[in-house]
FISEVEX-383200 format. One record per residue (C-alpha): residue number from 1; residue in three letters; x, y, z. Coordinates in pm, 1 decimal. Example, Ala and Ser with C-alpha at 12.3 -4.5 7.8 and 13.67 -1.06 7.14 Angstrom:
<nodes>
+-----+------+----------+----------+----------+
! seq ! type !       xx !       yy !       zz !
+-----+------+----------+----------+----------+
!   1 !  ALA !   1230.0 !   -450.0 !    780.0 !
!   2 !  SER !   1367.0 !   -106.0 !    714.0 !
+-----+------+----------+----------+----------+
</nodes>
This chain:
<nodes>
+-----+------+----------+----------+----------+
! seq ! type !       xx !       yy !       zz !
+-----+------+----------+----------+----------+
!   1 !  UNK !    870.0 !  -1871.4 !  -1031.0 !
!   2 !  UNK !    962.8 !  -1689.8 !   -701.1 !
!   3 !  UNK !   1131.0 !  -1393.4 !   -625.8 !
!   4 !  UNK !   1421.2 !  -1556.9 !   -522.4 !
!   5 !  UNK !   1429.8 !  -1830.0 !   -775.4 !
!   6 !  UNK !   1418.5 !  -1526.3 !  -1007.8 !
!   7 !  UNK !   1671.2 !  -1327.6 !   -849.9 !
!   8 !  UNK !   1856.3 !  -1714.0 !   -855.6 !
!   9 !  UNK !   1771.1 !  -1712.4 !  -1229.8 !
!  10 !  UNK !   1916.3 !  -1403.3 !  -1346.2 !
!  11 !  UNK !   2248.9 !  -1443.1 !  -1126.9 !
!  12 !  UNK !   2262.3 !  -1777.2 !  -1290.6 !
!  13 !  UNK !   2221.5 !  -1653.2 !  -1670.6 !
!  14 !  UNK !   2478.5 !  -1333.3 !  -1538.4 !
!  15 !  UNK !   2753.2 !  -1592.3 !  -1435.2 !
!  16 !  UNK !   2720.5 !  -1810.1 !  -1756.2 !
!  17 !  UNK !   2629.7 !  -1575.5 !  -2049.2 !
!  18 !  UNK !   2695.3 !  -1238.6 !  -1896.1 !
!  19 !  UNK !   3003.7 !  -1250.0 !  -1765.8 !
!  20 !  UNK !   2939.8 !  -1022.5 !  -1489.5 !
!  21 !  UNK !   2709.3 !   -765.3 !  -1336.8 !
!  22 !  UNK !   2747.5 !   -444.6 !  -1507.2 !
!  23 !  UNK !   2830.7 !   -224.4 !  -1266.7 !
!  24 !  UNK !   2556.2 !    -52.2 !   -992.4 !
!  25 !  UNK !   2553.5 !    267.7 !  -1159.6 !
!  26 !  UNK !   2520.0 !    154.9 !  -1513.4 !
!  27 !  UNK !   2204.5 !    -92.5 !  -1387.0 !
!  28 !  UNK !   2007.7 !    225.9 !  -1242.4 !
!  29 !  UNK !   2066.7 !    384.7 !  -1581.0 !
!  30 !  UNK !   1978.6 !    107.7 !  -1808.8 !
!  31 !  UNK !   1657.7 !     59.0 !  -1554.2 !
!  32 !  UNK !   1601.7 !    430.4 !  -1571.0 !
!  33 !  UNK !   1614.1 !    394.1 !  -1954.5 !
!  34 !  UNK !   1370.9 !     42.7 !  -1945.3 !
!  35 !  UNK !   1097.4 !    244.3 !  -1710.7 !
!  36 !  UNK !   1153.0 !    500.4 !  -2046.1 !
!  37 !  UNK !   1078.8 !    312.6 !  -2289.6 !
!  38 !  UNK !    782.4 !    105.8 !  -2111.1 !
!  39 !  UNK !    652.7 !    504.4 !  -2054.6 !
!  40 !  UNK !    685.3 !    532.2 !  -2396.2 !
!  41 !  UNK !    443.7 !    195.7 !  -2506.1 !
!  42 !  UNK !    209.8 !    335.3 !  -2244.0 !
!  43 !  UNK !    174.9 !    695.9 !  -2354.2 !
!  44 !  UNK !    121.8 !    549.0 !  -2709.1 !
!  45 !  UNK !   -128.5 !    298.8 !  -2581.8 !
!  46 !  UNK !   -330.8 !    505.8 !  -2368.8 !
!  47 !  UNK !   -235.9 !    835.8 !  -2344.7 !
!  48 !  UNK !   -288.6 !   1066.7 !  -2704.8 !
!  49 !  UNK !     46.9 !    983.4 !  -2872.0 !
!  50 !  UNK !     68.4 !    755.0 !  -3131.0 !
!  51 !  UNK !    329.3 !    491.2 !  -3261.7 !
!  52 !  UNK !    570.3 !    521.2 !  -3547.0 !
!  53 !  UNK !    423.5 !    292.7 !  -3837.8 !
!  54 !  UNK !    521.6 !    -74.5 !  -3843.9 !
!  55 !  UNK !    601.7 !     -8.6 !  -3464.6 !
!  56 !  UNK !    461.9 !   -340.8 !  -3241.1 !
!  57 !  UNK !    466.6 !   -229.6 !  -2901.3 !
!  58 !  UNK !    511.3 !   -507.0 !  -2634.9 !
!  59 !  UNK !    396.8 !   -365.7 !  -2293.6 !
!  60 !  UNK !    477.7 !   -702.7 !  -2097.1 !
!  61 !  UNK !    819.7 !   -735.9 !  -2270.2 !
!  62 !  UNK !    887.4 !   -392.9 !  -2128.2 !
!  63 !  UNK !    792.3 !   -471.8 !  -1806.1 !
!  64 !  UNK !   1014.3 !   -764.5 !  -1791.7 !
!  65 !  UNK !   1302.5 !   -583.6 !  -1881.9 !
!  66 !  UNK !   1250.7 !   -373.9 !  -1605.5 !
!  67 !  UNK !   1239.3 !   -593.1 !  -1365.5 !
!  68 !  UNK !   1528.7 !   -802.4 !  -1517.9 !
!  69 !  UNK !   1768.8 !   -491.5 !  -1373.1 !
!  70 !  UNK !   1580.1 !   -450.4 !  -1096.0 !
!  71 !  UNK !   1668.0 !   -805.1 !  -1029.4 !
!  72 !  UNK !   2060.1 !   -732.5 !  -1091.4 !
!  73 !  UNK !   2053.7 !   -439.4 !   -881.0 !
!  74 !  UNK !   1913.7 !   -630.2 !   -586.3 !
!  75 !  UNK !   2163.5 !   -916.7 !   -649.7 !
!  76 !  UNK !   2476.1 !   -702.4 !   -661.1 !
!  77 !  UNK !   2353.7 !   -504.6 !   -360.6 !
!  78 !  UNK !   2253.7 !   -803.4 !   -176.7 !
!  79 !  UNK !   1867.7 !   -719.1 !   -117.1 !
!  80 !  UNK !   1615.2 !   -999.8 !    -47.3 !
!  81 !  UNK !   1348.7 !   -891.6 !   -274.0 !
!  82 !  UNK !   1104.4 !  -1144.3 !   -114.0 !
!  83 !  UNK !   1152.5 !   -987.0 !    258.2 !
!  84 !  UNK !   1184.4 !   -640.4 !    112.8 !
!  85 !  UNK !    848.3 !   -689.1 !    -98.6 !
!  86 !  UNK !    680.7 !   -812.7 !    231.3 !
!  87 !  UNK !    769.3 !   -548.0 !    434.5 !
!  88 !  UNK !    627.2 !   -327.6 !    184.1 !
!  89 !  UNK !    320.6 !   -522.6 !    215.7 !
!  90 !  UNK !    348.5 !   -446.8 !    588.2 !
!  91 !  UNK !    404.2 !   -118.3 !    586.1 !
!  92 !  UNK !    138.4 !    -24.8 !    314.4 !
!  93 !  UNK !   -127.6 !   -211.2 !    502.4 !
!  94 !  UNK !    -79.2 !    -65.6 !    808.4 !
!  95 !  UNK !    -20.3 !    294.0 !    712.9 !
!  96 !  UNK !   -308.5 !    266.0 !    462.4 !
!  97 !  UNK !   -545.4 !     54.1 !    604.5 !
!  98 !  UNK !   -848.1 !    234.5 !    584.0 !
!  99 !  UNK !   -684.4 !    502.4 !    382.7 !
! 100 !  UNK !   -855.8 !    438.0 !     71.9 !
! 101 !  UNK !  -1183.4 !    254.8 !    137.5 !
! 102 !  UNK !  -1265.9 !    603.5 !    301.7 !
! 103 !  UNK !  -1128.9 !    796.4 !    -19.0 !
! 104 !  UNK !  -1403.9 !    979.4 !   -155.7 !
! 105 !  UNK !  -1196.4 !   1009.2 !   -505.2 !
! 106 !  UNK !  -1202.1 !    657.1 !   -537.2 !
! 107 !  UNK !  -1626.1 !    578.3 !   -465.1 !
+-----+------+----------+----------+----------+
</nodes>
């Protein structure tokens, strides 16, 4: 699946089971609280915290979630994720071209 047959996808699945967009402010809070909780499976996970017993963490499911909203939010602002995500590319390669091949951290 594509960006935009995903951002087609969730608009389609809005419109027929949703009823509607919630609105823009309520999607940056529920995808404020989704990046939560996937912080939450990854501090568990691999940082020193550990989960609640019975608990069955699902990092990808997380991760979907999130970028279910993020998918709304572009929608109902009208944002081409595919042409955003390749400027991005752009930009990144450009500005960082050499940026971290000559990163001693990262030898």
């Amino acid at each position: 699946m594509t960006i935009k047959e995903a951002q087609q996808a969730v608009d389609k699945w809005i419109k027929e089971n949703g009823v509607r967009y919630f609105s823009e402010l309520t999607n940056m809070a529920c995808l404020t609280e989704e990046v939560g909780e996937l912080a939450r499976v990854m501090a568990r996970t691999y940082g020193d915290q550990s989960f609640k017993e019975g608990e069955k963490p699902n990092l990808g499911e997380e991760m979907a979630d999130i970028l279910w909203v993020l998918l709304c939010l572009a929608n109902q602002t009208s944002v081409n994720l595919t042409e955003e995500l390749q400027k991005s590319f752009d930009k990144k390669t450009k500005r960082d071209k050499d940026r971290h091949k000559n990163n001693p951290k990262l030898k």
